[in-house]
TORKOL-4160 file (C-alpha; in steps of 0.2 Angstrom, whole numbers, padded with zeros to 4 digits, m for minus):
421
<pt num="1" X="0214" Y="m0081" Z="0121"/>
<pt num="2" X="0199" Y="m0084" Z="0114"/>
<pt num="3" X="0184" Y="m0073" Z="0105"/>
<pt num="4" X="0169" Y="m0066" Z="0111"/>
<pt num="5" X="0155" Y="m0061" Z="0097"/>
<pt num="6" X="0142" Y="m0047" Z="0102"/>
<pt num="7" X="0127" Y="m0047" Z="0087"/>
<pt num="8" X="0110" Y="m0044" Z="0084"/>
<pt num="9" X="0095" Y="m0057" Z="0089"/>
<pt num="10" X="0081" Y="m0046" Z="0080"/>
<pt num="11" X="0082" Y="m0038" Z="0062"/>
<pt num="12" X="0094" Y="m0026" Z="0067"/>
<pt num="13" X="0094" Y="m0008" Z="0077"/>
<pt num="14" X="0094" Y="m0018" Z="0092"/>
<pt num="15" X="0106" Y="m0006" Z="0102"/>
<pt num="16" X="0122" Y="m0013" Z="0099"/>
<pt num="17" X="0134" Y="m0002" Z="0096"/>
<pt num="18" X="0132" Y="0006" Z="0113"/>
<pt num="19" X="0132" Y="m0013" Z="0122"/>
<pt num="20" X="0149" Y="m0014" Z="0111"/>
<pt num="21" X="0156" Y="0005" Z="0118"/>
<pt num="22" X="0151" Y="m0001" Z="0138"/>
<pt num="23" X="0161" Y="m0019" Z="0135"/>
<pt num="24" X="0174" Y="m0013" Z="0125"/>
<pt num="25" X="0186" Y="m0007" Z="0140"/>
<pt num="26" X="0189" Y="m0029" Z="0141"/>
<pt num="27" X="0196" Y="m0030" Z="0128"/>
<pt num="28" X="0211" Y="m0026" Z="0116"/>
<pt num="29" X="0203" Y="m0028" Z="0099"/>
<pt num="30" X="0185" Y="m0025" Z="0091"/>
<pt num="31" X="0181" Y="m0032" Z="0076"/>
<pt num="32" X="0168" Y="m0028" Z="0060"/>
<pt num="33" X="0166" Y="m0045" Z="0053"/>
<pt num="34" X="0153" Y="m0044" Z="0039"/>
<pt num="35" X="0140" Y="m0031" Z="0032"/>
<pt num="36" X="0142" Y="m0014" Z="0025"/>
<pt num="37" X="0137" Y="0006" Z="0026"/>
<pt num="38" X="0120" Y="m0001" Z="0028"/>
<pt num="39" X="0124" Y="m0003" Z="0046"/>
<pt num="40" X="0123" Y="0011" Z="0058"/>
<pt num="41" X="0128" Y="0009" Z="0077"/>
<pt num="42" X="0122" Y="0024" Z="0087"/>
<pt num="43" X="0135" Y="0031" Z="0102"/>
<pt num="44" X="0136" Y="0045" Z="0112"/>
<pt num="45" X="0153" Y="0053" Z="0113"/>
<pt num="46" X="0156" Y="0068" Z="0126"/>
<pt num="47" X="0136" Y="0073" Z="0125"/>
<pt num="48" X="0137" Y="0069" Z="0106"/>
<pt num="49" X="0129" Y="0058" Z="0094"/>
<pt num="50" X="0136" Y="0051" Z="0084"/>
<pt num="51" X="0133" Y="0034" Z="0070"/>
<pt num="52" X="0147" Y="0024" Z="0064"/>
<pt num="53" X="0142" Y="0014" Z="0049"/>
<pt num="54" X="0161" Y="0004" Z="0045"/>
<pt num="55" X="0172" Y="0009" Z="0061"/>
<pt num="56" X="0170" Y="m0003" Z="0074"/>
<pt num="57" X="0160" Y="0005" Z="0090"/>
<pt num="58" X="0176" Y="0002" Z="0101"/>
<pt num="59" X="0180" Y="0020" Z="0091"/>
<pt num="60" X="0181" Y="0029" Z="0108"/>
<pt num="61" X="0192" Y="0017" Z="0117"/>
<pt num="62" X="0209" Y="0024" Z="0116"/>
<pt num="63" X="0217" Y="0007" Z="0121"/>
<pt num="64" X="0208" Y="m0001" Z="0109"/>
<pt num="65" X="0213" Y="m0005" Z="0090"/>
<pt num="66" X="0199" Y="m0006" Z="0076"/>
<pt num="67" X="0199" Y="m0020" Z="0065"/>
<pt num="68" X="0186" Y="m0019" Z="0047"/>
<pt num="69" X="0189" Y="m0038" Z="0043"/>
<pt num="70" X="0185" Y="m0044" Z="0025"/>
<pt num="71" X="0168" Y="m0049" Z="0029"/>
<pt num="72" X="0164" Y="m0034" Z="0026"/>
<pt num="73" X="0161" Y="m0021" Z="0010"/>
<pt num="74" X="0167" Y="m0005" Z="0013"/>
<pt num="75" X="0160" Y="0012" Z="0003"/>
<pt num="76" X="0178" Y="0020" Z="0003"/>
<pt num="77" X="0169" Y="0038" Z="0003"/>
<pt num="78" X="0158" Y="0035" Z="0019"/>
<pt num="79" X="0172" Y="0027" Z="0028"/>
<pt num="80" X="0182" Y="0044" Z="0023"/>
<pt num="81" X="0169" Y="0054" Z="0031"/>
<pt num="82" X="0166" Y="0044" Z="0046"/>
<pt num="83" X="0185" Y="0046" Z="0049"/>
<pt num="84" X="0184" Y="0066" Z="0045"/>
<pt num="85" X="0169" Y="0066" Z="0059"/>
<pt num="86" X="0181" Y="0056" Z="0072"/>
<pt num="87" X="0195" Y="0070" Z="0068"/>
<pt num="88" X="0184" Y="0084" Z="0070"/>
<pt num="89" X="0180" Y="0079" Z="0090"/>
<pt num="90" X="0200" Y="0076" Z="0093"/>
<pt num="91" X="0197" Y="0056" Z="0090"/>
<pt num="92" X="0213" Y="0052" Z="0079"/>
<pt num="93" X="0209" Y="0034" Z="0074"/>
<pt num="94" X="0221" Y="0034" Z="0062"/>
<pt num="95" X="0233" Y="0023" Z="0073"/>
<pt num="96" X="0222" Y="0013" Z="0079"/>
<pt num="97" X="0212" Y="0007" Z="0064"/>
<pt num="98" X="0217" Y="m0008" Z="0052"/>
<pt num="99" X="0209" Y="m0011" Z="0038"/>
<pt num="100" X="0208" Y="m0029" Z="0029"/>
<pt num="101" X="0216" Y="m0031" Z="0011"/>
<pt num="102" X="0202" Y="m0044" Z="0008"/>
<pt num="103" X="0188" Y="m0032" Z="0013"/>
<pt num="104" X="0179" Y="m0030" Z="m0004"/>
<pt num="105" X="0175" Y="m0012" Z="m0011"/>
<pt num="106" X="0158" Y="m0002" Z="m0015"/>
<pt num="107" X="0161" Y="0007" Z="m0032"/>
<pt num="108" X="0149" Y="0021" Z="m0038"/>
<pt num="109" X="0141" Y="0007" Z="m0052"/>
<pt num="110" X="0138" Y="m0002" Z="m0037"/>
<pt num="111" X="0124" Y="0010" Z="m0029"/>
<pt num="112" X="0119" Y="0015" Z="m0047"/>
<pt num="113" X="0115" Y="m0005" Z="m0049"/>
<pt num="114" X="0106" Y="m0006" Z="m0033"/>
<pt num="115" X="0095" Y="0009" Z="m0036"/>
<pt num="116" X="0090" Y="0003" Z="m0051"/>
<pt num="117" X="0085" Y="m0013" Z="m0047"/>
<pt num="118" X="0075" Y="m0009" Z="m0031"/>
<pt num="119" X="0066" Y="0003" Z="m0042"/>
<pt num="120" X="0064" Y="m0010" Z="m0056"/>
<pt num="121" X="0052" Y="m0022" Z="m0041"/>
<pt num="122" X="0041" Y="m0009" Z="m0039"/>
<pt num="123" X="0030" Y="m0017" Z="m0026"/>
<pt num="124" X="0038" Y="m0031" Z="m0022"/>
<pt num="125" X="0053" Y="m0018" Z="m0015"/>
<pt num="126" X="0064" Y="m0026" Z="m0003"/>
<pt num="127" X="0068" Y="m0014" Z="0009"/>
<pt num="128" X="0086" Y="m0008" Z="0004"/>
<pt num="129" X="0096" Y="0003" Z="0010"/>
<pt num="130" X="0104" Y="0010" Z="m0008"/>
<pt num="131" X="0121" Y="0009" Z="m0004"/>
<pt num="132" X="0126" Y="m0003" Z="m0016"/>
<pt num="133" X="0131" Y="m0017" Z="m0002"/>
<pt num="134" X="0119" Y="m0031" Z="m0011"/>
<pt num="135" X="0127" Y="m0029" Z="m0028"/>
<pt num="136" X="0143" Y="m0030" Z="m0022"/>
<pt num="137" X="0142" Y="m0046" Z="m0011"/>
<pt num="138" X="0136" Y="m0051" Z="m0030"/>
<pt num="139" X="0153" Y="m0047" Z="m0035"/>
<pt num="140" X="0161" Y="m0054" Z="m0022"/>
<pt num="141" X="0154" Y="m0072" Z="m0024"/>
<pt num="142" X="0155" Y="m0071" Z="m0043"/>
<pt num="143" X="0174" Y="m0066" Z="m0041"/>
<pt num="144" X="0171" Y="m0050" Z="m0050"/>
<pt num="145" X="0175" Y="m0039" Z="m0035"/>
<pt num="146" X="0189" Y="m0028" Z="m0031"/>
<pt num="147" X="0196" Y="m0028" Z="m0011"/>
<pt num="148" X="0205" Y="m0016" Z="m0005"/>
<pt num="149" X="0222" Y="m0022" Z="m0006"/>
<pt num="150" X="0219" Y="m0020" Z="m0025"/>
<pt num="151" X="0222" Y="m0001" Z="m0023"/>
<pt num="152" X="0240" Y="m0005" Z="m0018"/>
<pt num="153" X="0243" Y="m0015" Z="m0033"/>
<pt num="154" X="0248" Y="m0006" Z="m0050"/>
<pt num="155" X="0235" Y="m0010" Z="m0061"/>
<pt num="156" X="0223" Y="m0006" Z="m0049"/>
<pt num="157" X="0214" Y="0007" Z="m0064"/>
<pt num="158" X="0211" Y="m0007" Z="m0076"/>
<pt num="159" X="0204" Y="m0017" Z="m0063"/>
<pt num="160" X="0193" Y="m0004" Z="m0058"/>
<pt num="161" X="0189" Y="0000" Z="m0077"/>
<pt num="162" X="0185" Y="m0018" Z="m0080"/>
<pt num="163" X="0171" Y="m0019" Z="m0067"/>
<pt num="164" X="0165" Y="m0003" Z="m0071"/>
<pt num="165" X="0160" Y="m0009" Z="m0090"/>
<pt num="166" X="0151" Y="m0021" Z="m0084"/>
<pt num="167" X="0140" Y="m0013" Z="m0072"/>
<pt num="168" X="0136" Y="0000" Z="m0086"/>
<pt num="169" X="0133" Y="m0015" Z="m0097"/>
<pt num="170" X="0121" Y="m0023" Z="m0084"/>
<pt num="171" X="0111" Y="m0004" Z="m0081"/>
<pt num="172" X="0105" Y="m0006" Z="m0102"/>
<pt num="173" X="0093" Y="m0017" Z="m0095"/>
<pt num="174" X="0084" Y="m0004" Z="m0083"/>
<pt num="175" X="0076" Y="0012" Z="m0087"/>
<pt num="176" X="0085" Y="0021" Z="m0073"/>
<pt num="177" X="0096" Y="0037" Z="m0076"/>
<pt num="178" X="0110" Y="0042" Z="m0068"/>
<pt num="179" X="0127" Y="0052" Z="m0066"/>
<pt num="180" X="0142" Y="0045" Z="m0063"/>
<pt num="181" X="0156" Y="0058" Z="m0067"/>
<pt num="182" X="0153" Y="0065" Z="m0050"/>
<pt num="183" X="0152" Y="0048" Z="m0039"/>
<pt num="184" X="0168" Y="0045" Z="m0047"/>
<pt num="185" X="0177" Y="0060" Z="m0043"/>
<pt num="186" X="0171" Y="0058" Z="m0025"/>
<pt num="187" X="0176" Y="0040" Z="m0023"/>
<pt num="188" X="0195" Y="0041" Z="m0031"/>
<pt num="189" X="0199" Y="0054" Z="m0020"/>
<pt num="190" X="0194" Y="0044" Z="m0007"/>
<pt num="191" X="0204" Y="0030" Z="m0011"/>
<pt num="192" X="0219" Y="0042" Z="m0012"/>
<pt num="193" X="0214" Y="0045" Z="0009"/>
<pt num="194" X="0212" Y="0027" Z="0013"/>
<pt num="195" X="0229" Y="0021" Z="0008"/>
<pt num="196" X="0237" Y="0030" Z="0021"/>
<pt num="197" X="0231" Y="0020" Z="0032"/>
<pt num="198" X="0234" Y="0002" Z="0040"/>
<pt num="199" X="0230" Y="m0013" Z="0027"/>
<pt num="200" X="0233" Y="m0029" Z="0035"/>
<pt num="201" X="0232" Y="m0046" Z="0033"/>
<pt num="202" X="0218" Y="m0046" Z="0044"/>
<pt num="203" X="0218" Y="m0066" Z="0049"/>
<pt num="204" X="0237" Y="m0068" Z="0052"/>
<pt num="205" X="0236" Y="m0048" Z="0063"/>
<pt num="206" X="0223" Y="m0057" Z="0074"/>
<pt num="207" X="0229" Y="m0074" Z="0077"/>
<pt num="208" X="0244" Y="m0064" Z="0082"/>
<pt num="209" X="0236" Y="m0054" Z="0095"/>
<pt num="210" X="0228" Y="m0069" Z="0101"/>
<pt num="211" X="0243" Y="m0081" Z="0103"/>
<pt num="212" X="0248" Y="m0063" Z="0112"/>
<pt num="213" X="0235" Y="m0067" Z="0125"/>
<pt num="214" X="0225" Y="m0051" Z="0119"/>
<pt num="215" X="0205" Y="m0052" Z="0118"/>
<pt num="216" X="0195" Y="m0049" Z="0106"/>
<pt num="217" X="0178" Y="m0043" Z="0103"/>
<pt num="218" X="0167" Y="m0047" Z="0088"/>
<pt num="219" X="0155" Y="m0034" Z="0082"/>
<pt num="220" X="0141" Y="m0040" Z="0069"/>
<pt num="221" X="0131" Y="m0027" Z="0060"/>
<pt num="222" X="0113" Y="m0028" Z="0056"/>
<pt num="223" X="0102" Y="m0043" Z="0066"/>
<pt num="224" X="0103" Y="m0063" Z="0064"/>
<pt num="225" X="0084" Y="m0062" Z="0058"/>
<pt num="226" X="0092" Y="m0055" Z="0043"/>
<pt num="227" X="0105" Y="m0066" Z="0038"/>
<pt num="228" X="0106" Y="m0073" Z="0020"/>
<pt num="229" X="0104" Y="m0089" Z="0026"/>
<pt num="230" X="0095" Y="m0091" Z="0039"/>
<pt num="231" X="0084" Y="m0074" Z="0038"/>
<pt num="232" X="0065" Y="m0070" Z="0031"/>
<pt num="233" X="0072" Y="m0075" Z="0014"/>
<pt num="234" X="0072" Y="m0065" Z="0003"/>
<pt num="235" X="0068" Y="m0050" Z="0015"/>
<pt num="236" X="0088" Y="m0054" Z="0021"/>
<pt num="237" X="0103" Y="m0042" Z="0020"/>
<pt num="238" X="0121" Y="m0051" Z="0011"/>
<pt num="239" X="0129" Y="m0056" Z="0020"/>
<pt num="240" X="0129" Y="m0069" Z="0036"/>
<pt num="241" X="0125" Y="m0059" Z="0053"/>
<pt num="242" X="0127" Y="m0075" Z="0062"/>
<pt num="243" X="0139" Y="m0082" Z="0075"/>
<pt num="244" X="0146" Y="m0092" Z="0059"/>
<pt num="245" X="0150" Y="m0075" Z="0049"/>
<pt num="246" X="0164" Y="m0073" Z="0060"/>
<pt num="247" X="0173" Y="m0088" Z="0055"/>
<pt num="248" X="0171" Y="m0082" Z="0035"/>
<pt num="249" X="0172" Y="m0062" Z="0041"/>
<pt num="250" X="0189" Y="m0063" Z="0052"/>
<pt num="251" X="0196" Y="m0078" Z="0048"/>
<pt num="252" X="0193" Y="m0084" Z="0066"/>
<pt num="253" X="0190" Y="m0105" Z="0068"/>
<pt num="254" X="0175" Y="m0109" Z="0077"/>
<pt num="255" X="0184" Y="m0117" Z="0094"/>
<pt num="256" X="0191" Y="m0098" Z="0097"/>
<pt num="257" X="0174" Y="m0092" Z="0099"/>
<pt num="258" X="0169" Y="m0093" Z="0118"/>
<pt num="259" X="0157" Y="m0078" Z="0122"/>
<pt num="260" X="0142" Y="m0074" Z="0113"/>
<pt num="261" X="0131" Y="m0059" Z="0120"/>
<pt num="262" X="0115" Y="m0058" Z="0109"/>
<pt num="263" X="0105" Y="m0041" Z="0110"/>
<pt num="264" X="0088" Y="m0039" Z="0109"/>
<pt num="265" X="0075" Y="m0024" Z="0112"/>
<pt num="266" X="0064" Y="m0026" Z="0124"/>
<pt num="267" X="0052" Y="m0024" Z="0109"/>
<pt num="268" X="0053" Y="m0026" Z="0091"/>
<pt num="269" X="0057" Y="m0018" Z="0075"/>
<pt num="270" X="0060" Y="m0020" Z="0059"/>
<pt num="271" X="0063" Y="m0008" Z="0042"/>
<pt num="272" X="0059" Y="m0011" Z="0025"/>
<pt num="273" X="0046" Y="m0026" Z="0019"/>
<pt num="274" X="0046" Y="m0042" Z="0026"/>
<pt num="275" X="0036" Y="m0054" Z="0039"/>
<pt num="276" X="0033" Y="m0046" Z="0057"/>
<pt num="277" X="0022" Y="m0058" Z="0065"/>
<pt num="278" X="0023" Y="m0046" Z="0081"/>
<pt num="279" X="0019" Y="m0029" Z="0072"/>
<pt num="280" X="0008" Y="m0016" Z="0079"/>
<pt num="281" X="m0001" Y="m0005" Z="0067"/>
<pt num="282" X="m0012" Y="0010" Z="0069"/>
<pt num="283" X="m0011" Y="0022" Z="0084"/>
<pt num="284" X="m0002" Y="0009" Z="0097"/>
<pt num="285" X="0013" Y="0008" Z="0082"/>
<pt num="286" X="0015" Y="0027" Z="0082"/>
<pt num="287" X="0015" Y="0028" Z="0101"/>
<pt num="288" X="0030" Y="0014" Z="0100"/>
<pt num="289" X="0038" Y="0024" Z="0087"/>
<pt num="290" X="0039" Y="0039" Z="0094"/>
<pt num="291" X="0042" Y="0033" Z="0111"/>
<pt num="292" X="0060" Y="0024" Z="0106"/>
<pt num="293" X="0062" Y="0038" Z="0092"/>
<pt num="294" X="0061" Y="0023" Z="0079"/>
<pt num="295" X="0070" Y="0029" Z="0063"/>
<pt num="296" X="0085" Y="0023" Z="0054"/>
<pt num="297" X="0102" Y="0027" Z="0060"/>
<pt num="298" X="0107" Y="0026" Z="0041"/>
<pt num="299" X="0092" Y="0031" Z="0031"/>
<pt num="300" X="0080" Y="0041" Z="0044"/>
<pt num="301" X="0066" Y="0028" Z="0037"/>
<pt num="302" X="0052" Y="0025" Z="0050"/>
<pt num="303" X="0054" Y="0007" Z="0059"/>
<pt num="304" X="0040" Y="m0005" Z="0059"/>
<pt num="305" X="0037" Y="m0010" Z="0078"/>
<pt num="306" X="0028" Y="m0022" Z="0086"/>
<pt num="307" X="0030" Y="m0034" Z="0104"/>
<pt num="308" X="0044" Y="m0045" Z="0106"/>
<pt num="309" X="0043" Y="m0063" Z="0097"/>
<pt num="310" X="0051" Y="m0077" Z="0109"/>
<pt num="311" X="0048" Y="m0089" Z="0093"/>
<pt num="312" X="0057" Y="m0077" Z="0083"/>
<pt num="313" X="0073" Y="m0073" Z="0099"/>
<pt num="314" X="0073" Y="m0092" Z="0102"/>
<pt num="315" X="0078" Y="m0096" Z="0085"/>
<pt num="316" X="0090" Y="m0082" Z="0082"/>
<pt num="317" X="0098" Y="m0089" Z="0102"/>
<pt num="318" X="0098" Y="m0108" Z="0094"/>
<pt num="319" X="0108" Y="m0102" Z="0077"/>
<pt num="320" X="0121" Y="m0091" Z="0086"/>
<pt num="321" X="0124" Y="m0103" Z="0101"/>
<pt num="322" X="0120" Y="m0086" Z="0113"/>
<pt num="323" X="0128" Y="m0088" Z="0131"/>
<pt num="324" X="0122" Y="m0070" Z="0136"/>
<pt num="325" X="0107" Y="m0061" Z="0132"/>
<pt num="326" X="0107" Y="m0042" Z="0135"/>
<pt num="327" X="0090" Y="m0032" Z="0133"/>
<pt num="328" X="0090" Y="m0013" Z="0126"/>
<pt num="329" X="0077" Y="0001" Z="0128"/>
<pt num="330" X="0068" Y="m0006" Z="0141"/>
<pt num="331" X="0064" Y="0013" Z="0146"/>
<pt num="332" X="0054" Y="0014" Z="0129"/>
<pt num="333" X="0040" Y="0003" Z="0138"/>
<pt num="334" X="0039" Y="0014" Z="0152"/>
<pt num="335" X="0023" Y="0022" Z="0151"/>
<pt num="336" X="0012" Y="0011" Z="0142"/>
<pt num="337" X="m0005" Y="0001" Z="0149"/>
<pt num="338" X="0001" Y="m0015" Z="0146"/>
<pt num="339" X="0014" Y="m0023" Z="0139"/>
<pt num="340" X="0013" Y="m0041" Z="0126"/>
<pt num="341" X="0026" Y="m0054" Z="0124"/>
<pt num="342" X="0023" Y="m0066" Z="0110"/>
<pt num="343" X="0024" Y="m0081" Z="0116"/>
<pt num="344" X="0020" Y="m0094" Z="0102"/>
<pt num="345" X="0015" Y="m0094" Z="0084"/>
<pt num="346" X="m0003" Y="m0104" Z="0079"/>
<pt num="347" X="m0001" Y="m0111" Z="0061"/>
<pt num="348" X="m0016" Y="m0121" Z="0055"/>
<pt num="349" X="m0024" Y="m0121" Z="0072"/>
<pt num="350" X="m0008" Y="m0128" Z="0081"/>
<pt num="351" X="0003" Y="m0117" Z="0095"/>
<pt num="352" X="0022" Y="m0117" Z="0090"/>
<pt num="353" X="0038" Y="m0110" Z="0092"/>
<pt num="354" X="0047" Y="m0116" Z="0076"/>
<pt num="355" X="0048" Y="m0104" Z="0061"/>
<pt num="356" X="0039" Y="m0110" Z="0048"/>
<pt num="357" X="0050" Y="m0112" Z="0029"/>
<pt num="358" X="0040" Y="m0098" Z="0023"/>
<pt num="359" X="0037" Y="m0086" Z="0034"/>
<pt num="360" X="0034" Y="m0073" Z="0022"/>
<pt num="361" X="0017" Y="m0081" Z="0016"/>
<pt num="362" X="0012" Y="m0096" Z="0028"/>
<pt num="363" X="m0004" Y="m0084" Z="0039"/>
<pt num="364" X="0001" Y="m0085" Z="0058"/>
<pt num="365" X="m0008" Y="m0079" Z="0073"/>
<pt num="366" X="0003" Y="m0074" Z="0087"/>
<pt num="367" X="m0002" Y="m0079" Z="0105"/>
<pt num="368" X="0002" Y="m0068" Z="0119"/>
<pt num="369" X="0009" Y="m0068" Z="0137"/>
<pt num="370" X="0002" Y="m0048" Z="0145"/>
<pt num="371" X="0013" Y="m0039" Z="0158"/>
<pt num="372" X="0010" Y="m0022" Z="0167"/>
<pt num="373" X="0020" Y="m0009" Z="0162"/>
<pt num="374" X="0034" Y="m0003" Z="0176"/>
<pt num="375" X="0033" Y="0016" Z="0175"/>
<pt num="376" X="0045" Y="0027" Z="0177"/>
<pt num="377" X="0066" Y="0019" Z="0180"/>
<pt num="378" X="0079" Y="0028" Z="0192"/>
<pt num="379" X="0093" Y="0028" Z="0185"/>
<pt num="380" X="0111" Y="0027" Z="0190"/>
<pt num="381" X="0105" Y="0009" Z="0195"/>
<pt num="382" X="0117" Y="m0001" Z="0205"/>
<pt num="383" X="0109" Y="m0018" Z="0203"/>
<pt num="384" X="0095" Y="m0027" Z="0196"/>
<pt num="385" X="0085" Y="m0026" Z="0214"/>
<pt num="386" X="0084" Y="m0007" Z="0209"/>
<pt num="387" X="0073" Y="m0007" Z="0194"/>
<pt num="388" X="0054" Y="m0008" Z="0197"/>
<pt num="389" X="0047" Y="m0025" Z="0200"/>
<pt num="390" X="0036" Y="m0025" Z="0186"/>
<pt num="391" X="0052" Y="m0024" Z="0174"/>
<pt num="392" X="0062" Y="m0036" Z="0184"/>
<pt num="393" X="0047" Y="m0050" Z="0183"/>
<pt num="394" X="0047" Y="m0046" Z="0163"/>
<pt num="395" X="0065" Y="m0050" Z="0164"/>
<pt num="396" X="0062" Y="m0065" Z="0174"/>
<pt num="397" X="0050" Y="m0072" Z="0163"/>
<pt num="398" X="0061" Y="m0069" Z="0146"/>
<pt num="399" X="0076" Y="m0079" Z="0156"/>
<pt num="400" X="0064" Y="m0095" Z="0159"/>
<pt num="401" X="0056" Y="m0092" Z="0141"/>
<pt num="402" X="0071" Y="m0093" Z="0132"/>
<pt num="403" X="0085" Y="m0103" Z="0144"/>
<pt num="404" X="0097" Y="m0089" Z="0143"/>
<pt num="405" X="0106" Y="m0077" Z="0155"/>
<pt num="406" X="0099" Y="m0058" Z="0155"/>
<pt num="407" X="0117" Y="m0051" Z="0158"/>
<pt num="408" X="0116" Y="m0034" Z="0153"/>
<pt num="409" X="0097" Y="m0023" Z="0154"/>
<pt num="410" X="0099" Y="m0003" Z="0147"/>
<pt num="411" X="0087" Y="0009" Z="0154"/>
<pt num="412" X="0092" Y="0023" Z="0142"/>
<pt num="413" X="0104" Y="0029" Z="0126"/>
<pt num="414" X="0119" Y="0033" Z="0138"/>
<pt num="415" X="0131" Y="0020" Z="0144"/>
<pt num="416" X="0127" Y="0022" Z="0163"/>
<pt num="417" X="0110" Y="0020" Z="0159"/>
<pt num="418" X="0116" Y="0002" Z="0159"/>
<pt num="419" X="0111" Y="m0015" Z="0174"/>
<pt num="420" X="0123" Y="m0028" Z="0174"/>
<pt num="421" X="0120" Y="m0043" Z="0184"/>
């Protein structure tokens, strides 16, 4: 059997974790491949919400195995009470969660480093979450880091110590202050927790299940306009959010992939600083805000919104070699006047859909396409005949625009609030 990848097209918080629940049922495995506690997938479990930021969204399967592949950086006391949150609504994931030994690990010094160094831009911030993910992808590539099958190794202590020195040697060149007796009670004891459970070789344990005839569903964190390489640089997160991060984050060769759903608001959002060509400021922003309740699932920040960018989606479509496009939160546009699609970028006079190399400071006017708003969607819907014209032309549209199947629309946060053609 082959993989199928479900990621991000935008900057992230496109909906994904609840697209990943719906399709889950298909499949045997879901898989984190890269990012960290910076990630939070929103789900609805039993008339609960609840956000996971390591565990895979296939949490609520019970047929399913989890799988946090070594793409990924894990904070071992966030993981320890996302699992404690599971246990406490009768989800014992404990059987069914595997853990890679060359996922790399988030240590105290790590968030400490990343604190200090977002406060030391001042207002050339970034846009971090503060959970210590950038440093320890620095780590990783500068084969410092410590991975979680170091904990099972006997010197795991003087590993741990080694690193620790020189995070506090680095933290003499910020004036930043900071505790860390505390973070490192916290953390040990949360190591003690995770070795309980499964730690796998991650690449053998899935070519296994493959050669099984098992399936296997990706799941990318973040958004693909993010990625370190191919991102709003240096507005990016640390890792690689792209199709191609599932090679590095699973250990998967790129003729298994077969699938690749790409999700997208209907709109557009965006925390932290960077470019947004498509942002709305003002009064129309707020009303955007508060009509998708815009705020981080990780840091409760306030997202930037704006209209969907086609330049943007068709670049993100090109670099992940999408085959199926699924649209979120159509519902949020219910109620407005009028509804923009930008259609084309105008850089020194001329209309484009390229991404210029610096997007961050090259001035661009966006040019729109206007559509009506639908109103009001009935929902259970049993096909795409049954939502209101005015939505099902938008979709239409966006299918020509971009040359790409809309497979899956959701009308609202629960998973029957779902269309699939």
């Amino acid at each position: 059997m082959k993989v199928d990848v479900l990621l991000g097209l935008q900057w992230g918080d496109e909906g994904k974790g609840k697209i990943v629940d719906y399709l889950a049922e298909n499949y045997q495995i879901v898989a984190r491949f890269q990012g960290g506690p910076n990630a939070g997938h929103t789900l609805y479990y039993q008339g609960k919400k609840i956000v996971l930021h390591t565990i895979p969204s296939g949490v609520f399967q019970p047929h399913l195995d989890n799988v946090i592949g070594n793409g990924v950086v894990i904070d071992p006391v966030v993981l320890k009470k996302e699992i404690e949150t599971l246990n406490a609504m009768d989800v014992d994931i404990c059987p069914r969660l595997y853990i890679s030994r060359k996922a790399h690990l988030i240590l105290p010094t790590h968030k400490i480093l990343d604190q200090a160094s977002e406060q030391a831009k001042g207002n050339e911030k970034i846009g971090s979450t503060l959970r210590g993910i950038g440093p320890a992808y620095m780590d990783k590539t500068g084969r410092n880091g410590l991975r979680i099958g170091d904990i099972e190794t006997a010197d795991f202590s003087e590993k741990y110590e080694k690193l620790r020195q020189k995070h506090l040697h680095l933290l003499k060149l910020y004036d930043f202050s900071f505790s860390l007796e505390e973070l490192e009670t916290t953390w040990f004891e949360a190591i003690v927790f995770l070795k309980k459970f499964q730690l796998i070789d991650a690449e053998y344990f899935i070519q296994e299940r493959l050669q099984k005839g098992e399936r296997v569903l990706a799941e990318g964190a973040q958004g693909s306009m993010l990625d370190i390489e191919f991102g709003t640089y240096p507005y990016v997160t640390s890792s690689n959010t792209l199709t191609s991060g599932v090679c590095q984050g699973l250990g998967i060769a790129p003729t298994q992939i077969e699938r690749v759903w790409g999700v997208s608001k209907a709109y557009c959002t965006r925390v932290g600083g960077g470019p947004f060509p498509t942002e709305l400021f003002g009064e129309e922003g707020e009303a955007l805000r508060a009509a998708g309740n815009e705020f981080g699932a990780t840091t409760g920040r306030p997202r930037r919104c704006g209209w969907i960018d086609l330049p943007a989606l068709k670049y993100a479509i090109m670099l992940n070699g999408a085959t199926d496009l699924v649209i979120t939160k159509a519902d949020v546009l219910n109620h407005l006047q009028e509804i923009k699609v930008g259609t084309h970028y105008k850089i020194g006079g001329k209309a484009t859909q390229k991404l210029p190399y610096d997007i961050n400071t090259t001035p661009i006017e966006v040019e729109y396409t206007n559509f009506k708003a639908w109103g009001d969607i009935k929902t259970p819907i049993e096909s795409i005949g049954d939502l209101p014209e005015a939505l099902q032309g938008y979709v239409a549209f966006l299918e020509k625009e971009l040359d790409i199947p809309v497979s899956i629309i959701s009308v609202g946060p629960e998973r029957n609030q779902l269309v699939v053609k």
